[in-house]
C-alpha positions as CSV (number, residue, x, y, z in Angstrom):
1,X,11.5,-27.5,-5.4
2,X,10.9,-24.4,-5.0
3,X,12.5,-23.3,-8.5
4,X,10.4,-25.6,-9.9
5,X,6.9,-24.2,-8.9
6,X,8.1,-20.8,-10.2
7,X,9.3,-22.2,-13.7
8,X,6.0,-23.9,-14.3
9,X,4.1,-20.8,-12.8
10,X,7.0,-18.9,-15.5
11,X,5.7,-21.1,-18.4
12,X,2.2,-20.7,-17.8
13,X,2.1,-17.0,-18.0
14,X,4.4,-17.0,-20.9
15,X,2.1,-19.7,-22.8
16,X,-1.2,-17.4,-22.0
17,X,0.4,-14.3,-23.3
18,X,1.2,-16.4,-26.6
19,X,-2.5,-17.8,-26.8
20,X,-3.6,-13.8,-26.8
21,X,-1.1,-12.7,-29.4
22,X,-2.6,-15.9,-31.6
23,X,-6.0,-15.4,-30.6
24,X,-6.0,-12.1,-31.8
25,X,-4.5,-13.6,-35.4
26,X,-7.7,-15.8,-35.5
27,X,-6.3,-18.7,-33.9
28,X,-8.2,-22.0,-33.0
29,X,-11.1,-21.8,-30.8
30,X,-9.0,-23.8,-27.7
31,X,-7.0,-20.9,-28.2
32,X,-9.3,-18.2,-27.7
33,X,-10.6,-20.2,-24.5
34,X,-7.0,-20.0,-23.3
35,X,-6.5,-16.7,-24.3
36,X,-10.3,-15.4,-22.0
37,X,-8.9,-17.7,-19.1
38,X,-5.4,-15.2,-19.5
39,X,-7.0,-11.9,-19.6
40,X,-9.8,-12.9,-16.8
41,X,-6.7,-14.1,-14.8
42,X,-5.0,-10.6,-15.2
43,X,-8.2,-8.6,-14.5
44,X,-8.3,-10.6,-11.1
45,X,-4.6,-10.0,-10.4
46,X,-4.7,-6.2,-11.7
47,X,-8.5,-6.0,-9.4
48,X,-6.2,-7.2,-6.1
49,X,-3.1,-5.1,-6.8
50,X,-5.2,-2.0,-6.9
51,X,-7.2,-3.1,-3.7
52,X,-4.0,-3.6,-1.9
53,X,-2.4,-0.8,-2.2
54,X,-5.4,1.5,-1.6
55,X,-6.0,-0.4,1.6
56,X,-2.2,0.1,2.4
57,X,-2.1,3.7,2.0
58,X,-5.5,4.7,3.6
59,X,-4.3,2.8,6.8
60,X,-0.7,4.5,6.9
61,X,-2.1,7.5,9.5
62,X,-0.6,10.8,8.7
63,X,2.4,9.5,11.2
64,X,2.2,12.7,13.9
């Protein structure tokens, strides 16, 4: 079940980064949508990735 979540999660990514490569061709305008929704959803996951680890090694003491 499991394998499952992370093929469709697999396939979504995959189909986003396809709608940029054709929106940047001049695709259709579903396309473009698709393509916004795919780079807003990487600026969030690139925004949290940074947060993370900033949080994780400010807390990390100097371990003396």
């Amino acid at each position: 079940m499991v394998n499952v979540v992370l093929l469709g999660i697999l396939a979504l990514a995959v189909g986003g980064c396809v709608c940029v490569v054709w929106a940047e061709r001049g695709g259709p305008r579903w396309v473009r949508g698709v393509a916004a929704v795919t780079r807003f959803a990487g600026e969030l996951v690139s925004h949290a990735g940074k947060s993370g680890s900033s949080s994780r090694s400010s807390s990390g003491g100097d371990g003396d």
